[in-house]
C-alpha positions as CSV (number, residue, x, y, z in Angstrom):
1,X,17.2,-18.7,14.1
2,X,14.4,-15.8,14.0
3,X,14.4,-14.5,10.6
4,X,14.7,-10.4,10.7
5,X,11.9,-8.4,9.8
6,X,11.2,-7.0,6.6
7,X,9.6,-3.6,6.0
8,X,7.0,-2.2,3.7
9,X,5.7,0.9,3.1
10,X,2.6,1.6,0.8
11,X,2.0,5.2,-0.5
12,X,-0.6,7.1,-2.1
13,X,-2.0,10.5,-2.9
14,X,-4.1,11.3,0.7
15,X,-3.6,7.7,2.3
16,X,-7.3,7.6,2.9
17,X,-8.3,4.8,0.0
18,X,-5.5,3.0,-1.4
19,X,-2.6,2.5,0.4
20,X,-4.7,2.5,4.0
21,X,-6.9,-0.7,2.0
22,X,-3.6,-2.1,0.7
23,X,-1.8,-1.7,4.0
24,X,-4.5,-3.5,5.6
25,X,-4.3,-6.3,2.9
26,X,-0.5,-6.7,3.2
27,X,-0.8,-6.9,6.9
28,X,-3.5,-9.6,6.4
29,X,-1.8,-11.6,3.9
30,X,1.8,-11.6,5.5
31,X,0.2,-12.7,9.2
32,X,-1.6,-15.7,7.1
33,X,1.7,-16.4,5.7
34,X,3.7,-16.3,9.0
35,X,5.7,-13.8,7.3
36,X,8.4,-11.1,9.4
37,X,7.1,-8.6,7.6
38,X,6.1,-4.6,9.4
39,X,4.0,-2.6,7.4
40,X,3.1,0.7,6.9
41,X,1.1,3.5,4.9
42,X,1.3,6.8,3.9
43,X,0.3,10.1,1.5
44,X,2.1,12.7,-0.6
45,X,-0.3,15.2,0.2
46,X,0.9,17.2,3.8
47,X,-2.8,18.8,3.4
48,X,-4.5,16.0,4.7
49,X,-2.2,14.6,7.7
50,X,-4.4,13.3,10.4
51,X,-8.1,13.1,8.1
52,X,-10.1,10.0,8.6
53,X,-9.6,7.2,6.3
54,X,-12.6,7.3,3.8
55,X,-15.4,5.7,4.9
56,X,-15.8,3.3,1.8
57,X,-12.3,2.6,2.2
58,X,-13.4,0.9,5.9
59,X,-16.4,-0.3,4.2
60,X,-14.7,-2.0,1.5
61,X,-12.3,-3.9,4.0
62,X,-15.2,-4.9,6.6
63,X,-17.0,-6.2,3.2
64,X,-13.9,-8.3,2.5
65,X,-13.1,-9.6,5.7
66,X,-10.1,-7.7,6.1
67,X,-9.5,-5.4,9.5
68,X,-8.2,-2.1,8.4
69,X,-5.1,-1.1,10.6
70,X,-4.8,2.9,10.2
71,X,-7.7,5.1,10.8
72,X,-6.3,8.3,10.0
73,X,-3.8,10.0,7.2
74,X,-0.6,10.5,7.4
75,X,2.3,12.3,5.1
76,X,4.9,9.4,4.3
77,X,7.7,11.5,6.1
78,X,5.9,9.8,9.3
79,X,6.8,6.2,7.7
80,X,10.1,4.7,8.2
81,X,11.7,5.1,4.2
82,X,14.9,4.9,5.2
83,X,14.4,0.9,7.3
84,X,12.0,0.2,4.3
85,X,13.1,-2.7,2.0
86,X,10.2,-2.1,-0.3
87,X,7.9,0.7,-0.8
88,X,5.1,0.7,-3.3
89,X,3.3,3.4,-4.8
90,X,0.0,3.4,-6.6
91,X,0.9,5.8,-9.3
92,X,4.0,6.9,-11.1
93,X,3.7,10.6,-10.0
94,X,4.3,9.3,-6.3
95,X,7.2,7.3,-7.3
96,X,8.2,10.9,-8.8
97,X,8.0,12.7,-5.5
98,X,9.8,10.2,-3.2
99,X,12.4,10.5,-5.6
100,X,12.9,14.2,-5.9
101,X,12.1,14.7,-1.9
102,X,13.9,11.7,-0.5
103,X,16.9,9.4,-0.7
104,X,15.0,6.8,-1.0
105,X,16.9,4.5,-3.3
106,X,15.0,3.3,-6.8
107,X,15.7,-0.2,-6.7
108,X,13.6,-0.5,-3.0
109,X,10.6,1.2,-4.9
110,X,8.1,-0.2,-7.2
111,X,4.3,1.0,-8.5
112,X,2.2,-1.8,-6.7
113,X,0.1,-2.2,-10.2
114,X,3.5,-4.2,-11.9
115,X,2.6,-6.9,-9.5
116,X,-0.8,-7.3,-11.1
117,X,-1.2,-11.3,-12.3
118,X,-4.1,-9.7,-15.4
119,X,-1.8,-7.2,-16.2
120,X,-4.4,-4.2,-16.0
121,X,-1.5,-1.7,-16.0
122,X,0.3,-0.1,-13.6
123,X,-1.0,2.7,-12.2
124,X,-3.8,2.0,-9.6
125,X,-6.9,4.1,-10.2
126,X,-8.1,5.8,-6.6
127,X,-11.8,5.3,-5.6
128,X,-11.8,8.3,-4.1
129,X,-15.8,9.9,-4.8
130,X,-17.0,6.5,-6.5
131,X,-19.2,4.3,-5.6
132,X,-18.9,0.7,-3.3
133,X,-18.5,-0.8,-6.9
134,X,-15.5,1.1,-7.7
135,X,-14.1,0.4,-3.9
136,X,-14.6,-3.1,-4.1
137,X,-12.8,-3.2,-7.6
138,X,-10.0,-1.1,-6.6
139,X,-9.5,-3.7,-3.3
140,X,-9.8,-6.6,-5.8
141,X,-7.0,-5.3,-7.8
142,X,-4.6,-4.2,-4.4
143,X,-5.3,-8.1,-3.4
144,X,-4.3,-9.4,-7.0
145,X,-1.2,-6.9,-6.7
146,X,-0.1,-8.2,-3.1
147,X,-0.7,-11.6,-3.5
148,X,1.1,-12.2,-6.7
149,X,4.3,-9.9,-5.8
150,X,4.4,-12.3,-2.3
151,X,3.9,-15.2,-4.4
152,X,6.7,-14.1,-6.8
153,X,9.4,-12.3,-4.6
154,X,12.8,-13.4,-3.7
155,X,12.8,-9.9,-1.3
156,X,12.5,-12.5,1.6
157,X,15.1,-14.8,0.7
């Protein structure tokens, strides 16, 4: 019997740092795992639908070994909310907005930082303007973040 898949949705401010690196990280670490797992990426900003992914941001994941999957911004009323079983924000303010503009239910959403094994808070800082330093930290923290919530989670069960 084919397990069904399970869907996540990672969402930031512009989704041109965070959520396009974790995205890419979360696709990476569920293939390794064999997981059914979709995922997808997007902003609460409508003002930057369709801008290029920063370039660090590619950087970063080229640095880490890790192919990005989404090039370009878009506003998380492209993703697929509603067939989500998880979606992750970097930042309460984001949880904010996808509760006051959706009916997206609280229990499926979670700020990605919780997940984080050295318990660094939960808010993830964007890299936005910073240096490769400051990418590279912000990826190491997404990774922490991914790989403990898929080490801990009974979502799949």
């Amino acid at each position: 019997m084919t397990k069904k898949a399970f869907s996540i949705v990672v969402i930031c401010s512009a989704n041109v740092c965070r959520s396009p690196m974790a995205h890419a990280i979360f696709a990476a670490e569920v293939e390794r795992r064999g997981l059914p797992v979709t995922v997808q990426s997007g902003g609460t900003w409508w003002e930057l639908e369709g801008h290029a992914v920063a370039d660090e941001a590619l950087r970063t994941c080229e640095r880490h070994g890790t192919p990005l999957r989404k090039f370009s911004a878009t506003h998380y009323a492209a993703a697929d909310l509603e067939g989500a079983a998880r979606v992750f924000v970097m930042e309460r303010r984001h949880m904010e907005v996808l509760l006051g503009e959706t009916s997206l239910a609280s229990e499926r959403l979670s700020v990605l930082g919780v997940f984080d094994p050295e318990y660094r808070g939960a808010e993830i800082d964007d890299p936005m303007g910073q240096d490769a330093a400051a990418f590279d930290a912000c990826y190491g923290r997404l990774r922490d973040c991914i790989r403990h919530y898929l080490d801990t989670t009974n979502d799949f069960s």
